[in-house]
KEFI-771720 format. One record per residue (C-alpha): x, y, z; residue number from 1. Coordinates in pm, 1 decimal. Example, Ala and Ser with C-alpha at 12.3 -4.5 7.8 and 13.67 -1.06 7.14 Angstrom:
+----------+----------+----------+-----+
:       px :       py :       pz : pos :
+----------+----------+----------+-----+
:   1230.0 :   -450.0 :    780.0 :   1 :
:   1367.0 :   -106.0 :    714.0 :   2 :
+----------+----------+----------+-----+
//
This chain:
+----------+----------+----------+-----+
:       px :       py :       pz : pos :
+----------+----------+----------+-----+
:      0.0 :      0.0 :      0.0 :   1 :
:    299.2 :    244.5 :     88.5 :   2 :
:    453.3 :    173.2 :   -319.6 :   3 :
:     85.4 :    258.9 :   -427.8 :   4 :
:     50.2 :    555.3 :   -247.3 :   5 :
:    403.9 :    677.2 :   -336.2 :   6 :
:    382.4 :    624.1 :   -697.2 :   7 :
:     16.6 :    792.3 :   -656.9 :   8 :
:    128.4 :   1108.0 :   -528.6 :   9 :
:    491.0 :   1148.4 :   -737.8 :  10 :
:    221.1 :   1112.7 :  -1024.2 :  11 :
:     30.2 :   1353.8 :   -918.7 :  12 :
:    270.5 :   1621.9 :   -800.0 :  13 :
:    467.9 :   1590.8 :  -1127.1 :  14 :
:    176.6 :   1584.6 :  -1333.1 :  15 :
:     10.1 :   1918.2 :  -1165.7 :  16 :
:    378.4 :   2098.2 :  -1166.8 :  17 :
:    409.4 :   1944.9 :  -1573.8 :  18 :
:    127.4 :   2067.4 :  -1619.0 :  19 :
:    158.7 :   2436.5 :  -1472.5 :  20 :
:    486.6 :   2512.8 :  -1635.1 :  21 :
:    352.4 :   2392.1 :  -2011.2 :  22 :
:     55.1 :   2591.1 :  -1934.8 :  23 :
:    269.5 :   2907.2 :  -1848.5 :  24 :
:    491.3 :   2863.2 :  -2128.3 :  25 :
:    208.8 :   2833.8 :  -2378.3 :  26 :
:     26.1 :   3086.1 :  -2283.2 :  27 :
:    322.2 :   3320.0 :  -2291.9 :  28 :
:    410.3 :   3203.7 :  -2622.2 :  29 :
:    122.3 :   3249.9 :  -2772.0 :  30 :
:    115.2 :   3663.0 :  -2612.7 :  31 :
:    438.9 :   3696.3 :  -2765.8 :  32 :
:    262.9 :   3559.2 :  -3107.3 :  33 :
:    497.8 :   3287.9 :  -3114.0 :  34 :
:    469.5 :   2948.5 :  -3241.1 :  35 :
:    659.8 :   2638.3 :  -3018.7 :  36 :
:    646.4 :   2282.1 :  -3007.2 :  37 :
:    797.3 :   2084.6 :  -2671.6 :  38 :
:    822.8 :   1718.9 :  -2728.5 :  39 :
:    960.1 :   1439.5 :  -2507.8 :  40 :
:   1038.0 :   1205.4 :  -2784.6 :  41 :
:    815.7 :   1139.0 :  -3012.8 :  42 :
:    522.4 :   1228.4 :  -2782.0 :  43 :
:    409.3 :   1581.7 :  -2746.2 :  44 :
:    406.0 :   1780.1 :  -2446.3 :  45 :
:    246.4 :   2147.0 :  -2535.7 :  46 :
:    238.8 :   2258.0 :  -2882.9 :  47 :
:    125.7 :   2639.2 :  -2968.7 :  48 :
:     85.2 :   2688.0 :  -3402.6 :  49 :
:    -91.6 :   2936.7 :  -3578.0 :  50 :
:   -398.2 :   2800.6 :  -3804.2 :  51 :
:   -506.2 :   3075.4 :  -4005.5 :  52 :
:   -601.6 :   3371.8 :  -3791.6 :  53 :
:   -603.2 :   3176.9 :  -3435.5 :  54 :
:   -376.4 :   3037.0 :  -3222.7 :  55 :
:   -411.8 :   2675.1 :  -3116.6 :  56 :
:   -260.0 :   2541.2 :  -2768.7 :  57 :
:   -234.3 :   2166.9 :  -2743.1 :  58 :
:   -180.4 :   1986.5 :  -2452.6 :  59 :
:      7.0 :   1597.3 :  -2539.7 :  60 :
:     61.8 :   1306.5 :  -2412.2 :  61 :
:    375.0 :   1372.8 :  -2285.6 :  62 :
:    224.3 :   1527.9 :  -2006.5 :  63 :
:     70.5 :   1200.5 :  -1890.8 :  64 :
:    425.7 :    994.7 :  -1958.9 :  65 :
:    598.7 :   1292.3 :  -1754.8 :  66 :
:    357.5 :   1239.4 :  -1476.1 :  67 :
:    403.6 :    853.4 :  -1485.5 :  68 :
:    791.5 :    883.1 :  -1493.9 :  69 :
:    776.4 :   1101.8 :  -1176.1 :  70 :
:    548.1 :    889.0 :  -1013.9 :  71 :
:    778.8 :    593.1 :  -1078.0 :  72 :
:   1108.0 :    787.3 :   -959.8 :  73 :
:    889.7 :    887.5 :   -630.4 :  74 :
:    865.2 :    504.8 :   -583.8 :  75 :
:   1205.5 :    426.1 :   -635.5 :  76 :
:   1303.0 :    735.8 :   -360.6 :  77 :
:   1065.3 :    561.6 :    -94.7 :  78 :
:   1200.9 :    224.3 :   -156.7 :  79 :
:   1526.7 :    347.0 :    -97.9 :  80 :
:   1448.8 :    542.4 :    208.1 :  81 :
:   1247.1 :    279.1 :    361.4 :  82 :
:   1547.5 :     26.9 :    331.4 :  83 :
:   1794.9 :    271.2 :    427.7 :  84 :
:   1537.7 :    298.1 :    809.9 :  85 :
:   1493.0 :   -101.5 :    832.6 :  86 :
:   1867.2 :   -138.1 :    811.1 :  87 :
:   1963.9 :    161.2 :   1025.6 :  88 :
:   1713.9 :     32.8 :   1275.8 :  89 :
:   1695.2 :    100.6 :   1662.9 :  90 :
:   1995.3 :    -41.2 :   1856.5 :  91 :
:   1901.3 :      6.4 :   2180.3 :  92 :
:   2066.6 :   -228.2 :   2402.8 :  93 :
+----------+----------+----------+-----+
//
């Protein structure tokens, strides 16, 4: 239950953060009529293009394999921390 709930919340931390800074970068793009295109790979993160007289922000799926990939790096911190306790231990005599 403690791997579940630290992969939960890594996925949701970096997935709300992710999703904040592609937000703030799009939308300052797009006021500085500029066109961008983040990928990780070939998945998309935040895309902002010009289609005729509007300008499109798209949000990928990049976002979602960000969020996982935190999520699984949050799990790998706790797993080391919690061995790192059991081993230290209390030696009380």
């Amino acid at each position: 239950m403690r791997s579940l709930k630290a992969f939960l919340l890594g996925t949701l931390a970096v997935g709300i953060v992710g999703y904040a800074v592609a937000a703030a970068l799009a939308v300052s793009a797009q006021a500085a009529g500029r066109t961008i295109d983040i990928r990780l790979g070939p998945l998309g993160i935040v895309m902002v293009a010009t289609e005729g007289a509007a300008k499109v922000i798209t949000f990928g799926a990049g976002l979602l394999v960000l969020a996982v990939a935190g999520g699984v790096l949050n799990l790998a911190a706790a797993a080391v921390i919690r061995r790192r306790a059991e081993r230290a231990g209390d030696h009380v005599d």
